[in-house]
C-alpha positions in Angstrom: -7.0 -51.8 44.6 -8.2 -54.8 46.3 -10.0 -57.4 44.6 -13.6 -59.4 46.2 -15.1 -62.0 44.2 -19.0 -63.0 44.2 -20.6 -66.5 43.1 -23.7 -67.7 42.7 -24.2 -71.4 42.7 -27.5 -71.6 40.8 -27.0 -74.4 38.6 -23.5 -75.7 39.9 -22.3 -78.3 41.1 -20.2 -78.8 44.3 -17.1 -79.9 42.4 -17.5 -76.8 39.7 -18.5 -74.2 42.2 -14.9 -75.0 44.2 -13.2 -75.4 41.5 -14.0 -71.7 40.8 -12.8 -71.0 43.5 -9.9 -72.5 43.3 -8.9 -71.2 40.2 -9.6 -67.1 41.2 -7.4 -68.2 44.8 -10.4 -67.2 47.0 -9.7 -68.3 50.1 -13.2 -67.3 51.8 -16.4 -67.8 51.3 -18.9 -64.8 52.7 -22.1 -66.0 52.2 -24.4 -62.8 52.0 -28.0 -64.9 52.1 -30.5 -64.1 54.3 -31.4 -68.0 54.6 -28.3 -70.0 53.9 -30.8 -73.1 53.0 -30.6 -74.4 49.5 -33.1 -77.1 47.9 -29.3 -77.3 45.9 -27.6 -80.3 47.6 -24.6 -78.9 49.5 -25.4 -75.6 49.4 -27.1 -75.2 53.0 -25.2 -73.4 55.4 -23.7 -77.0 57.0 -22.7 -79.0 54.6 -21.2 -76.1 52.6 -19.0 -75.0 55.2 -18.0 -78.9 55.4 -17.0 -78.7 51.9 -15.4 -75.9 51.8 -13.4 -76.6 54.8 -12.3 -80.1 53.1 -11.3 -77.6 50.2 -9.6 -75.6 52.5 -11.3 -72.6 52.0 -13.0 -70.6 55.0 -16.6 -70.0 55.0 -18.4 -67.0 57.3 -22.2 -66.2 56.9 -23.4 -62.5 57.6 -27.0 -63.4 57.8 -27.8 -59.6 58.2 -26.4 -58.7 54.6 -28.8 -60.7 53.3 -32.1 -60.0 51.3 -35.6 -59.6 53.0 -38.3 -62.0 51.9 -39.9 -59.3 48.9 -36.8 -58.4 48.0 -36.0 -62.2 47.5 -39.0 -62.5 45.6 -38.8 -59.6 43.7 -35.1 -60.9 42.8 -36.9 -64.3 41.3 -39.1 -62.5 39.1 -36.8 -60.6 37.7 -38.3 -57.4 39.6 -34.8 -55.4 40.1 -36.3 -52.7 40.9 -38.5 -53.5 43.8 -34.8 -55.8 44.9 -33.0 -52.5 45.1 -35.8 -50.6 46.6 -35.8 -52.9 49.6 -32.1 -53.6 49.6 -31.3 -50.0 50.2 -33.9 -50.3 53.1 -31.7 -53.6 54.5 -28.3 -51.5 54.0 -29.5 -49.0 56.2 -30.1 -50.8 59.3 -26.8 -51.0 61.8 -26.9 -54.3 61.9 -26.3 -54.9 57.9 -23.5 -51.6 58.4 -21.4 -53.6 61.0 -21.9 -56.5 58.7 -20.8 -54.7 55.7 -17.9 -53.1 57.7 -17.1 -56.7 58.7 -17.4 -58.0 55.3 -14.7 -55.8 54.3 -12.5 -56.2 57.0 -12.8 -60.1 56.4 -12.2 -59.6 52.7 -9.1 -57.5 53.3 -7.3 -60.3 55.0 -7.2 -63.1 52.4 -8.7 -63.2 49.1 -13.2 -64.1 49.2 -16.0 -64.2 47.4 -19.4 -63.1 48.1 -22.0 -65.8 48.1 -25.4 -65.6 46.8 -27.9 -67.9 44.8 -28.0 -66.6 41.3 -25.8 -67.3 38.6 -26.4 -64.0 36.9 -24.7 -61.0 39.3 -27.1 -58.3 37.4 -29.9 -60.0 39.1 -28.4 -60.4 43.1 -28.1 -58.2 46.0 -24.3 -58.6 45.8 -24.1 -56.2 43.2 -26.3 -53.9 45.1 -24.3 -54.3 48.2 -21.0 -53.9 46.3 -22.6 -50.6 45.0 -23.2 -49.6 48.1 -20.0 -50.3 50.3 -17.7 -51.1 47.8 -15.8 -47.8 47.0 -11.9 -48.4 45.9 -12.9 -52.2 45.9 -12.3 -54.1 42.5 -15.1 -56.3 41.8 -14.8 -60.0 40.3 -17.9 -61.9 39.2 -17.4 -65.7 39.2 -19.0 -68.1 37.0 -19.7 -71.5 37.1 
């Protein structure tokens, strides 16, 4: 069974987030947001890539796994039902099903991680879309 990792970076910083990294041997980042923009220094889509690539770890954004606007707000007040309503309506659409079929494929080739805002997996649509199109895949949440 193969393994995918997810992270969230709420709270981290850039040394600590690739250390985790680092220490699971993730080799890829797959950043899941809808909005890879970050009020977190080093987390917007640019300079994260920079970093990672001076860690030497890849770094691919599939914009259309990411979560709607109310589902993003739903997610920061703690609303996981209203997330996973509209989450299942994202899935759905081919766009985020060649994404997903994508994510896998990428994920298949070298150890990654799914990447996401929140800390806490419970509360992010990477669960959701691991629940979703993750049969026969082992799941690994990352903390930092």
């Amino acid at each position: 069974m193969t393994t995918i990792y997810t992270i969230g970076y709420e709270g981290a910083t850039m040394d600590a987030f690739i250390a985790a990294l680092r220490t699971a041997g993730v080799a890829r980042v797959i950043d899941v947001r809808a909005l890879p923009l970050s009020r977190r220094p080093g987390f917007s889509k640019s300079p994260l890539a920079a970093s990672l690539r001076e860690a030497g770890i890849g770094y691919v954004h599939l914009k259309a796994l990411g979560t709607p606007k109310r589902g993003r707000d739903a997610a920061k007040k703690g609303d996981v039902a209203t997330l996973r309503a509209v989450y299942d309506d994202q899935l759905v659409l081919p766009e985020a099903q060649v994404a997903a079929a994508r994510m896998l494929e990428l994920a298949g080739e070298v150890p990654s991680a799914l990447l996401c805002y929140e800390r806490d997996p419970c509360h992010c649509h990477r669960t959701l879309l691991m629940q979703a199109v993750g049969e026969g895949w082992r799941v690994e949440d990352l903390y930092v």
